[in-house]
MARNU-420985 format. One line per 10 residues: number of its first residue (from 1); their letters; for each residue x, y negated, z negated of C-alpha. Coordinates in nm, 2 decimals, decimal comma. Last residue first. Layout:
REM residues N
NUM) A) X Y Z | ...
REM end
This chain:
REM residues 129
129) XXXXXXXXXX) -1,50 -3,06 6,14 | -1,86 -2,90 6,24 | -2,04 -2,60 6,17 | -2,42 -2,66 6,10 | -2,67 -2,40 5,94 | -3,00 -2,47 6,02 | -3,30 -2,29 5,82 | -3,60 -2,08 5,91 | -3,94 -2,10 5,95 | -4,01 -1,75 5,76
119) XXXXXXXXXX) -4,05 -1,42 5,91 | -4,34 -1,18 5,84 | -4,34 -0,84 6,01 | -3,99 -0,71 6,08 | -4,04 -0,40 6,28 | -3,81 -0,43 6,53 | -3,59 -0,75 6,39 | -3,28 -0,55 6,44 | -2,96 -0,50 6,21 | -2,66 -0,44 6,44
109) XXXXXXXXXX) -2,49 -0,13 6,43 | -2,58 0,01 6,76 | -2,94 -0,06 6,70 | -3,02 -0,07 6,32 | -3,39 -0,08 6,20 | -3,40 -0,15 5,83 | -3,65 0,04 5,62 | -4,01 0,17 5,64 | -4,30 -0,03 5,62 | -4,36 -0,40 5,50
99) XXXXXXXXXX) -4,09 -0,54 5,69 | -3,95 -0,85 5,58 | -3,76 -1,16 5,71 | -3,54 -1,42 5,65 | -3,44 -1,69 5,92 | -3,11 -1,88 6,04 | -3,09 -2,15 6,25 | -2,76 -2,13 6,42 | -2,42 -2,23 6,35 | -2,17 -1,93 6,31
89) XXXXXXXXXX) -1,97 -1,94 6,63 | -1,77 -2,24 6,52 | -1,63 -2,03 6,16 | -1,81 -2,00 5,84 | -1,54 -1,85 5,58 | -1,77 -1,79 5,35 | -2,18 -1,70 5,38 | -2,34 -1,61 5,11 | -2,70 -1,50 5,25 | -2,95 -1,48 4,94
79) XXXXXXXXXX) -3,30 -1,31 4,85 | -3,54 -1,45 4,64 | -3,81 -1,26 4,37 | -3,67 -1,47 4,13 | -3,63 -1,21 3,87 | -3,55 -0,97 4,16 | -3,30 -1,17 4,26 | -3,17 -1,02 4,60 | -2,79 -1,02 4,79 | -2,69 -1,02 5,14
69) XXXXXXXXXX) -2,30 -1,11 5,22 | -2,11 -1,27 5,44 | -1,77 -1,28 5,58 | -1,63 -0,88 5,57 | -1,89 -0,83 5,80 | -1,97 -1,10 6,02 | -1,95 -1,09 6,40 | -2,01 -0,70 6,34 | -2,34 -0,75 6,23 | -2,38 -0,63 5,88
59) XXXXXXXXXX) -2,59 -0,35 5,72 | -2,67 -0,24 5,35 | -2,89 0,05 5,21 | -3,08 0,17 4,94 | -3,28 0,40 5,14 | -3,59 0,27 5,05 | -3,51 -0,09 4,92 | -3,36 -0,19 5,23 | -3,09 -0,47 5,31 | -3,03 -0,63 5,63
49) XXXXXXXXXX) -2,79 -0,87 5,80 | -2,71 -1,10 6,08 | -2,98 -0,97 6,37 | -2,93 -1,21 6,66 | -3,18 -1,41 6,81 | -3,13 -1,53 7,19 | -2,90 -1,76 7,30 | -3,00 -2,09 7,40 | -2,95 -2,32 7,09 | -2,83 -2,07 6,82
39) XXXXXXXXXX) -3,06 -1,77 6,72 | -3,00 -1,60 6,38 | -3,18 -1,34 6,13 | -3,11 -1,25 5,80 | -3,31 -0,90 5,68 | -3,55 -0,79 5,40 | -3,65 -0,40 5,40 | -3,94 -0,39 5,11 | -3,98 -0,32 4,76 | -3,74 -0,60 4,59
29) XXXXXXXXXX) -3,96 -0,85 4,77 | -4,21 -0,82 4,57 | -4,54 -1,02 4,73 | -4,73 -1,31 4,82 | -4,43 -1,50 4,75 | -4,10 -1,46 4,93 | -3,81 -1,67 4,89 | -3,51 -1,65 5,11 | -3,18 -1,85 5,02 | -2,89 -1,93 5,23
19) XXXXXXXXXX) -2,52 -1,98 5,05 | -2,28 -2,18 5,18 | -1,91 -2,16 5,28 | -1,66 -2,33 5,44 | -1,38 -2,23 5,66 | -1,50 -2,40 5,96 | -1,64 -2,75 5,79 | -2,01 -2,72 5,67 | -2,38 -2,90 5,73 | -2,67 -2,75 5,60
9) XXXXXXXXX) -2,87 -2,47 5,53 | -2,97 -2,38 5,19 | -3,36 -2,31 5,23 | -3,56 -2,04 5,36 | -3,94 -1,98 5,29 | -4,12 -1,68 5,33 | -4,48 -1,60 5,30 | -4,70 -1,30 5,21 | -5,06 -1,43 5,14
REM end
């Protein structure tokens, strides 16, 4: 049974940094597209990042790159978000998810959950002074 679970969300000051984990079970998550996901109270959900395994690469929303970064564990079988230099924009509840064919899906830059296929319940990321 493939299944995701986030954890590492909390509260932060703008500035601040934390680090999001993503692990799967169920299956290797080193083999498959993985991507970050957000979606803040009334706005719709925003791709964050993506990483795939076939193609070996990397992609960042704009409102982010050069902030975050996506990572795996292969021992752990867990991918990470590090997130620095949060800023007020950045709170959100943040998911993980995995597509079992083919690699990210990029739309005008920005990572896309089209054919993610298992997400996880995400976690919420606070920004607050």
């Amino acid at each position: 049974q493939v299944q995701l679970v986030e954890s590492g969300g909390g509260l932060v000051q703008p500035g601040g940094s934390l680090r999001l984990s993503c692990a799967a079970s169920g299956f290797t998550l080193a083999n498959y597209a993985i991507g970050w996901f957000r979606q803040a109270p009334g706005k719709g959900r925003e791709g964050v990042s993506c990483t795939s395994s076939s193609d070996g690469n990397t992609y960042y929303a704009d409102s982010v790159k050069g902030r975050f970064t996506i990572s795996r564990d292969k021992a752990k079988n867990t991918v990470y978000l590090q997130m620095n230099s949060l800023k007020p924009e950045d709170p959100a509840v943040y998911y993980c998810a995995v597509a079992m064919a083919g690699p990210c899906t990029v739309v005008r830059g920005t990572p896309s959950s089209y054919g993610m296929d298992y997400w996880g319940n995400g976690t919420l990321v606070t920004v607050s002074s």
